[in-house]
matplotlib code that plots the C-alpha trace (Angstrom):
import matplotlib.pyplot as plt

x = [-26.8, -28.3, -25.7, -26.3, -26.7, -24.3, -25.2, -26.6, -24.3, -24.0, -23.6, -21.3, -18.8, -18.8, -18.3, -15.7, -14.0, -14.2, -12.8, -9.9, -8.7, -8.8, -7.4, -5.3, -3.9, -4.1, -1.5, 0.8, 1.6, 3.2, 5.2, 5.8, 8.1, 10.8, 12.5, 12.6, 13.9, 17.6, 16.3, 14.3, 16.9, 19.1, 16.6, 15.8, 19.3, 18.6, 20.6, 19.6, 18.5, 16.0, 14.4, 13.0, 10.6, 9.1, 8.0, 7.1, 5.2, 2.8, 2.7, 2.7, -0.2, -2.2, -1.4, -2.3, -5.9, -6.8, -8.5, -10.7, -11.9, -12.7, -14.8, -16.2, -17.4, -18.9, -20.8, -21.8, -21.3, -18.5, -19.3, -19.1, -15.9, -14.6, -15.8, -14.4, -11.3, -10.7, -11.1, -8.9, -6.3, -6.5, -6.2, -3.5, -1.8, -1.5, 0.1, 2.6, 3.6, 4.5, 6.7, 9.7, 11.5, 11.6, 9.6, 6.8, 6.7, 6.4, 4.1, 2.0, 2.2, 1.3, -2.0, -2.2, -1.9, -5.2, -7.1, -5.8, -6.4, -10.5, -10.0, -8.2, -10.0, -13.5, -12.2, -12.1, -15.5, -17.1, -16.1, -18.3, -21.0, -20.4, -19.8, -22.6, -21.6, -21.4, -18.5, -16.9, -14.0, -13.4, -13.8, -11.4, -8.7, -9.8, -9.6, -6.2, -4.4, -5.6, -3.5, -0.8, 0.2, 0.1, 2.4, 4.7, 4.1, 5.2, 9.0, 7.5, 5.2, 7.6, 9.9, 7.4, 6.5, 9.8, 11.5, 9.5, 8.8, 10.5, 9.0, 6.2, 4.4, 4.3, 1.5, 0.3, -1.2, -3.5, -5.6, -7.2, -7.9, -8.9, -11.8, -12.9, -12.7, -14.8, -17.4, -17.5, -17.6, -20.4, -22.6, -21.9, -20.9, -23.0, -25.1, -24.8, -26.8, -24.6, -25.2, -26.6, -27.4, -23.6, -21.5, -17.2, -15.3, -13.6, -11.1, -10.4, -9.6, -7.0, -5.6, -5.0, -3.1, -1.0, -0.1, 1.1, 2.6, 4.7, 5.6, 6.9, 8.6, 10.8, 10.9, 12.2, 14.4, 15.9, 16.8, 18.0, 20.8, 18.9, 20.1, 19.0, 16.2, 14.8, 14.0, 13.6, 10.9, 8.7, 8.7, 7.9, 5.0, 4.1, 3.6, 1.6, -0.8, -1.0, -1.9, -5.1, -5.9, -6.5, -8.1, -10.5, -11.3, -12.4, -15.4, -16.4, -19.6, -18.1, -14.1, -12.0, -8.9, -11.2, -10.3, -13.1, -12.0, -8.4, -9.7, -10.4, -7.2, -7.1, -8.4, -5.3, -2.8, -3.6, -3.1, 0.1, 1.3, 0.4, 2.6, 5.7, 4.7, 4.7, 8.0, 9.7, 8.1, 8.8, 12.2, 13.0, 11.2, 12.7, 16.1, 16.6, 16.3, 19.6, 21.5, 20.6, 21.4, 24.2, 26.3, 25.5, 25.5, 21.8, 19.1, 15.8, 14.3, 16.4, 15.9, 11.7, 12.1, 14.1, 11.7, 8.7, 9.0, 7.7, 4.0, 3.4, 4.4, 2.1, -0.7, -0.3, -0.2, -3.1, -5.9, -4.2, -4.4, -7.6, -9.2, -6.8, -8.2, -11.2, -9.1, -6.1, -6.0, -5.5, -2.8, -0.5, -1.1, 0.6, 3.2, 4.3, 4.2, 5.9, 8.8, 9.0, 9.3, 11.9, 13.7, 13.5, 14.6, 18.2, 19.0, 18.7, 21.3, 23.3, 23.8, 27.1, 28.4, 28.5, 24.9, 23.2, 19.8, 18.2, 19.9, 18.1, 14.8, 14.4, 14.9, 12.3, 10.2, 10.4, 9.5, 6.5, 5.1, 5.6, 4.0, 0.8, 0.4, -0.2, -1.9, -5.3, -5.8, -4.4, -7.3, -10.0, -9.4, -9.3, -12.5, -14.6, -13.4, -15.3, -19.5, -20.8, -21.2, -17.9, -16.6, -15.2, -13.2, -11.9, -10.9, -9.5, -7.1, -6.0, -4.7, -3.5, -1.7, 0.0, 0.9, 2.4, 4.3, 6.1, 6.3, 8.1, 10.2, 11.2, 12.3, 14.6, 16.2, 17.0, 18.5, 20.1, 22.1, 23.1, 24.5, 26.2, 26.7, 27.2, 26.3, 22.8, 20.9, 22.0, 21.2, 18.1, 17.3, 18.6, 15.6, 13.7, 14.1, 14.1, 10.6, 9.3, 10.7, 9.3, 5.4, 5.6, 5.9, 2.5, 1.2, 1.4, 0.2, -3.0, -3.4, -5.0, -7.2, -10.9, -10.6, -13.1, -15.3]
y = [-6.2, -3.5, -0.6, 2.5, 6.1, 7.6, 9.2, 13.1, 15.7, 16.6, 13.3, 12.2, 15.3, 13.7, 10.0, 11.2, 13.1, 9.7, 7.6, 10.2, 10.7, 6.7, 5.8, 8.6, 7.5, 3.5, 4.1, 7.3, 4.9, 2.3, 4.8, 7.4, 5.2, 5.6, 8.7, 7.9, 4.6, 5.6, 7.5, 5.1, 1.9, 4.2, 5.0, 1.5, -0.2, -2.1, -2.5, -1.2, -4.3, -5.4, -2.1, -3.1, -5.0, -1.8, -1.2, -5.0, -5.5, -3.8, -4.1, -8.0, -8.0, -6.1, -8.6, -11.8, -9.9, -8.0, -10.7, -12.0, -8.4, -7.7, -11.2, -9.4, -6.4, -8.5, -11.0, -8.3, -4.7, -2.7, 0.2, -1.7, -3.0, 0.3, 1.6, -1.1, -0.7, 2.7, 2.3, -0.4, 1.6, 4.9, 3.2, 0.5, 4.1, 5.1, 1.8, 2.3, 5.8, 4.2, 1.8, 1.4, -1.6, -2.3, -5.3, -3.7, -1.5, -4.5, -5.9, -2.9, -1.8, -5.3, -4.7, -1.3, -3.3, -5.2, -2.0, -0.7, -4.0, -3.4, 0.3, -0.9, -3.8, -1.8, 2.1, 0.4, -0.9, 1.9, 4.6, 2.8, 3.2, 6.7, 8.3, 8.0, 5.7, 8.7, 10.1, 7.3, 7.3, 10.7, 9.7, 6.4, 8.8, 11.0, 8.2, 6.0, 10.1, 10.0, 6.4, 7.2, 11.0, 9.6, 6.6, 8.8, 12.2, 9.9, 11.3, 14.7, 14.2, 12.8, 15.4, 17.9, 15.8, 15.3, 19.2, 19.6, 16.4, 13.2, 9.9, 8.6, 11.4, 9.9, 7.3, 9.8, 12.1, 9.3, 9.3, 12.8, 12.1, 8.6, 10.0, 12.4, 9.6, 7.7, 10.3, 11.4, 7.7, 7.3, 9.8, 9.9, 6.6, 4.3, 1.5, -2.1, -5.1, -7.5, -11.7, -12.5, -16.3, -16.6, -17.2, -16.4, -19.2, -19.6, -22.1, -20.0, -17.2, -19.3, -21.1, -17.5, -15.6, -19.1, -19.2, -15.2, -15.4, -18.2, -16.5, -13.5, -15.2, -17.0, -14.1, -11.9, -14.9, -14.5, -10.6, -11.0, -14.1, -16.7, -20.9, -22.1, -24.6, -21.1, -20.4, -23.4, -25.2, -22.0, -22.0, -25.6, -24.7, -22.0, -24.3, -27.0, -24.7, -22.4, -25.4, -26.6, -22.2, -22.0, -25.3, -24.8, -21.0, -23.3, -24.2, -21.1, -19.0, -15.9, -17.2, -14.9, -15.2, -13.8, -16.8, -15.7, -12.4, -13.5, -15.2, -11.8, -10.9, -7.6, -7.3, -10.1, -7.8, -4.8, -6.6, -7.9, -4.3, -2.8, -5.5, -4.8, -0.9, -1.0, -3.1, -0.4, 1.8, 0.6, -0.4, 3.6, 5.1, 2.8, 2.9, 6.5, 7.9, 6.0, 7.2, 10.9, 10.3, 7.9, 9.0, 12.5, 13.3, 15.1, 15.7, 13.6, 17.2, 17.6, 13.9, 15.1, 18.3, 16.6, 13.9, 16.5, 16.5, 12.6, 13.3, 17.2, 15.3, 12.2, 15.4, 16.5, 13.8, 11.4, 13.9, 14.4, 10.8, 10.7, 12.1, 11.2, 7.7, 8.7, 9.2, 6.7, 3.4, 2.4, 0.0, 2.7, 5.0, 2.8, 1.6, 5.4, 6.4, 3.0, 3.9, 7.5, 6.2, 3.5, 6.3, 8.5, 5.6, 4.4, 8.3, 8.6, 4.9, 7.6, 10.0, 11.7, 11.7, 15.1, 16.0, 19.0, 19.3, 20.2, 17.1, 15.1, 16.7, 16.4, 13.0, 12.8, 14.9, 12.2, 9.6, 11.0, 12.2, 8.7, 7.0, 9.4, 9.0, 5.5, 5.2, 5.9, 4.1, 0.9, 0.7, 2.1, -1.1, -3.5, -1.8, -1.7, -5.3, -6.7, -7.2, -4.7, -7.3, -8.5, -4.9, -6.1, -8.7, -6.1, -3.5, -6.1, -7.7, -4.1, -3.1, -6.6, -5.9, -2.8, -4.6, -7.7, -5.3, -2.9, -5.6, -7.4, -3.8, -3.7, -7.3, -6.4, -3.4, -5.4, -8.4, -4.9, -3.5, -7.5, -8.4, -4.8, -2.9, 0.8, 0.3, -1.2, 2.0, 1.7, -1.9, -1.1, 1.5, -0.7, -3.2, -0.6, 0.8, -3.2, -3.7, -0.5, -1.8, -5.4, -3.6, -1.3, -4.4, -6.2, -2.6, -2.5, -6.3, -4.9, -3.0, -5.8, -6.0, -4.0, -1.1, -0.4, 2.8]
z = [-5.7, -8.3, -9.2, -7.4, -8.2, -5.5, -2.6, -2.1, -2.6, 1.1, 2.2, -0.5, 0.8, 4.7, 3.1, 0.8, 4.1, 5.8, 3.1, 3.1, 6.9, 7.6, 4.8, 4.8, 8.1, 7.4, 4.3, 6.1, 8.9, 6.3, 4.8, 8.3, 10.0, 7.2, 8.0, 11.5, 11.3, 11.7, 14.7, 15.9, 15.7, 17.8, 20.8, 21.1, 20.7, 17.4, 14.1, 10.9, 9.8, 12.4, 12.5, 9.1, 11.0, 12.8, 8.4, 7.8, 10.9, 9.8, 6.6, 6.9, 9.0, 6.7, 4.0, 6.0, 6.6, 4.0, 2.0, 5.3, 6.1, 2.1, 2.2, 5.9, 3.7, 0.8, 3.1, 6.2, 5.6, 4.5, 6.2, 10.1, 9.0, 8.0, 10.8, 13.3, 11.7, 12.7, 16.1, 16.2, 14.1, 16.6, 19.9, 18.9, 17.4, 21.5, 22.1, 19.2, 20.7, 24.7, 23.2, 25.0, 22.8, 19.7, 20.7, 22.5, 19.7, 16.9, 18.6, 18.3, 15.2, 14.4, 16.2, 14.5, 10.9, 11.6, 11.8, 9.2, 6.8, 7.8, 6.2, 2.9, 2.6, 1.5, 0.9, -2.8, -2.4, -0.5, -3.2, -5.6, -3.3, -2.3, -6.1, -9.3, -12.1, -14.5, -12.2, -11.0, -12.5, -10.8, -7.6, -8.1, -9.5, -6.4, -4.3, -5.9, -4.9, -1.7, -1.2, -3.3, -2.2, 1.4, 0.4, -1.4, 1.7, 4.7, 5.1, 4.4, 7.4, 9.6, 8.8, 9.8, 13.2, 13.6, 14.0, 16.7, 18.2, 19.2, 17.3, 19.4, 18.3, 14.5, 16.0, 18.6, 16.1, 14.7, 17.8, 17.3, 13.1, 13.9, 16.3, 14.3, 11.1, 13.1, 13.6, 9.9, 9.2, 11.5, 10.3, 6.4, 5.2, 3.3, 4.1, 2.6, 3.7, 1.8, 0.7, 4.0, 2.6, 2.4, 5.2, 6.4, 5.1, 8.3, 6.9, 3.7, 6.2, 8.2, 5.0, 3.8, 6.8, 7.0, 3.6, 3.4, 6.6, 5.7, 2.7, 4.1, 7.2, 4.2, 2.4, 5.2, 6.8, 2.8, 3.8, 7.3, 5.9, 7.8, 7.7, 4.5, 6.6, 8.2, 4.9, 2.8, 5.5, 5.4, 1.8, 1.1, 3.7, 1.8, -1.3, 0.4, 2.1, -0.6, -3.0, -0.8, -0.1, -4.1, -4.3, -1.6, -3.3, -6.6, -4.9, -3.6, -4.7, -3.6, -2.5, -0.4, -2.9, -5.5, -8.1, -10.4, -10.6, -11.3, -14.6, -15.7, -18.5, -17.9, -13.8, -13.5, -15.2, -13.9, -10.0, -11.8, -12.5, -9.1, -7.2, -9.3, -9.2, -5.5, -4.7, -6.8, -4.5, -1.3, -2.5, -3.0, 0.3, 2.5, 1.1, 0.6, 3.9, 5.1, 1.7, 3.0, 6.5, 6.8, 3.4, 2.9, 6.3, 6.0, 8.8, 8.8, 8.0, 4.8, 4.4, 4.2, 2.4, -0.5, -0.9, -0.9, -4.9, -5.2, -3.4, -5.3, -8.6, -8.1, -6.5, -10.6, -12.7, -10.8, -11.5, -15.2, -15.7, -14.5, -17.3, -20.4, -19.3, -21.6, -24.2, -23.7, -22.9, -19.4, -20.7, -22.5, -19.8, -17.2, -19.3, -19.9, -16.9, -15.4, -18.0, -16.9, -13.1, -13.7, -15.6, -12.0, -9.9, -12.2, -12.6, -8.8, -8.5, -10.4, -8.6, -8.5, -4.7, -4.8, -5.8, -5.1, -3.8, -7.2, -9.1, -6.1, -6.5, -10.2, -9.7, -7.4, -9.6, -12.5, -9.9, -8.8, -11.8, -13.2, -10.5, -10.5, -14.4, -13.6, -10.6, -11.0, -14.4, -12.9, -10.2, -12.5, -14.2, -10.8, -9.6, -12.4, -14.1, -10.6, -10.3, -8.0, -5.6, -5.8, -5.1, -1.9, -3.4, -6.1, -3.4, -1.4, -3.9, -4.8, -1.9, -1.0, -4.4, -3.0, 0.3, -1.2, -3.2, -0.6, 1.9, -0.8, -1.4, 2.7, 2.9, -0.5, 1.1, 4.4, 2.2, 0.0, 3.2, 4.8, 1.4, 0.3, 3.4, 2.6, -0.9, -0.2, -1.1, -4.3, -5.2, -4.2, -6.6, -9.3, -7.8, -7.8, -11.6, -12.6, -11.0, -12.5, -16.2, -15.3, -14.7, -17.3, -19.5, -17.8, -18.0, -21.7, -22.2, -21.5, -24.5, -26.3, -24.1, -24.8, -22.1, -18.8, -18.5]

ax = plt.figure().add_subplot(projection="3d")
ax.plot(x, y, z, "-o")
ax.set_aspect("equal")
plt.show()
């Protein structure tokens, strides 16, 4: 596949307008449910605890599919699989909103995951399509805001839904913005024919939703204080199917766990840094909201409001790091800002019981910022380390980066509250600022290696 020279202006505006409202929504939903979880475990009858799952769902499914759909994108087209994604997304978000049990409603937002895997799995891939060479590091930075305001805007939104609506209508709302994703999509989005000699690697495809399933399913049966076989047995399953997944991707001209990109120094660190980014993440947003609620006594709209900071800071920096990448090296730039945001996340395991609203929002403020200045650099470097024609891989293995790590984050904060009760916010913001410390350190290691334009 020869590079491209981007698309005409006026179709590069309705792509990039595409790009943004499903991806927009795919990433929101991961984050939306937050706030409302306290809410939401009430309605239905469910502890704490279990209502994790309503988060990890989702974002488990997404992790056990990302990889097949990216390999989809590569070997057919990644603008049908964006575009079959959001329907999926929109009318599995109607199911999500007439759920009556927290069952019902797990179920669905499991369904919802899979459409939202298609759109994450080639946003990456589509934006080099969409954007000329010359600016493409624009629209990535342009692009890596879009998915990280809405990760860090989700108990904003829902805070917003939520003053004058009851929950369901946190999925509801996806069903207008999906439809009209789908039309933009329709009309604007790029064309790619893609290796048509190749085909799916069917087995590849199972080998790799077993093997991340099992992971998590130990990893969660960790959080919840599971028997040690409900855990171990997964695990050792995990190992054995994992081992013939890699060895099966060896062979592969184009494998679905992209093993030649992973020999890449730099494309391997900078995935690295993302998943340790993230679980700091993840840890924070889905910790926080029960610290508000449940210890200072606060409403899920104050809970929004004084989380608002994170998102506007990360709005500022990403664009800011965006262009100091010509400048700097993506490698410094992530370690400083993955410093500055572990700094943000141990001064807010600080706080004073007494805190007052501003002490709360600087802290946020120093979290966001940190997490924008590294943000875009970091997937620069994953996008452009890849061949064009591996640009589905790249974009896959980014966001399955991001997945691994806040699904990783949710299952900590579950095992957080089982093992520390009342106190289980603040173990997970010491996770939190010890994952941040742990990728600024991977960050950094990059440094000797030559930087991407």
């Amino acid at each position: 596949m020869k590079d491209l020279d981007g698309l005409p202006m006026p179709q590069r505006l309705g792509a990039i307008i595409a790009i943004a409202l499903g991806v927009t929504m795919a990433v929101l939903d991961g984050m939306i449910a937050n706030v409302a979880l306290p809410t939401i475990a009430d309605d239905l009858g469910t502890s704490a605890a279990n209502s994790i799952w309503i988060v990890n769902a989702y974002q488990l499914v997404i992790t056990m599919s990302l990889l097949s759909l990216a390999s989809f994108g590569d070997l057919w087209s990644y603008r049908k699989v964006y575009l079959i994604g959001l329907g999926v997304f929109a009318s599995m978000s109607v199911l999500c909103a007439l759920s009556d049990s927290l069952l019902t409603l797990t179920i669905a937002r499991m369904l919802q995951g899979l459409g939202a895997a298609a759109v994450m799995s080639v946003n990456g891939a589509l934006t080099r399509l969409i954007y000329p060479r010359r600016i493409l590091a624009r629209g990535i930075a342009i692009n890596t805001l879009i998915v990280a305001v809405s990760a860090a805007a989700g108990p904003t939104v829902a805070a917003g839904v939520l003053s004058i609506a009851s929950w369901p209508w946190l999925f509801a709302i996806n069903v207008p913005i999906g439809l009209l994703a789908l039309i933009m999509g329709y009309r604007f989005l790029p064309a790619n024919a893609g290796v048509r000699e190749q085909r799916f690697d069917k087995l590849s495809g199972l080998l790799n939703a077993i093997t991340f399933g099992l992971f998590f399913a130990a990893l969660t049966g960790f959080a919840q204080g599971h028997a040690g076989w409900m855990i171990g047995l997964p695990l050792v399953l995990t190992i054995v199917v994992g081992w013939f997944f890699v060895r099966r991707q060896l062979d592969q001209p184009f494998p679905l766990l992209p093993i030649d990109l992973l020999r890449i120094p730099v494309f391997s660190l900078s995935i690295g840094t993302s998943v340790c980014s993230f679980a700091a993440q993840m840890l924070a947003m889905v910790s926080i909201p029960f610290y508000f609620q449940k210890t200072l006594g606060l409403s899920e709209i104050e809970t929004g409001l004084l989380m608002t900071p994170w998102p506007l800071a990360t709005m500022v920096m990403a664009p800011i790091a965006g262009r100091l990448l010509d400048r700097v090296h993506a490698g410094l730039l992530g370690g400083i800002g993955l410093a500055i945001f572990a700094t943000g996340l141990f001064m807010l395991a600080a706080l004073p019981q007494e805190a007052t609203h501003l002490e709360i929002m600087l802290r946020m403020l120093l979290c966001g910022a940190g997490f924008g200045l590294f943000q875009s650099p970091n997937n620069h470097t994953i996008l452009t380390a890849a061949p064009l024609e591996r640009s589905g891989g790249a974009s896959g293995m980014l966001s399955t980066a991001r997945l691994v790590g806040q699904t990783t984050g949710a299952a900590l904060v579950a095992l957080s509250f089982n093992l520390f009760a009342d106190n289980g916010t603040h173990a997970s913001l010491i996770a939190a600022g010890s994952f941040a410390c742990v990728a600024a350190i991977v960050s950094s290691l990059r440094m000797s290696q030559t930087p991407i334009r």
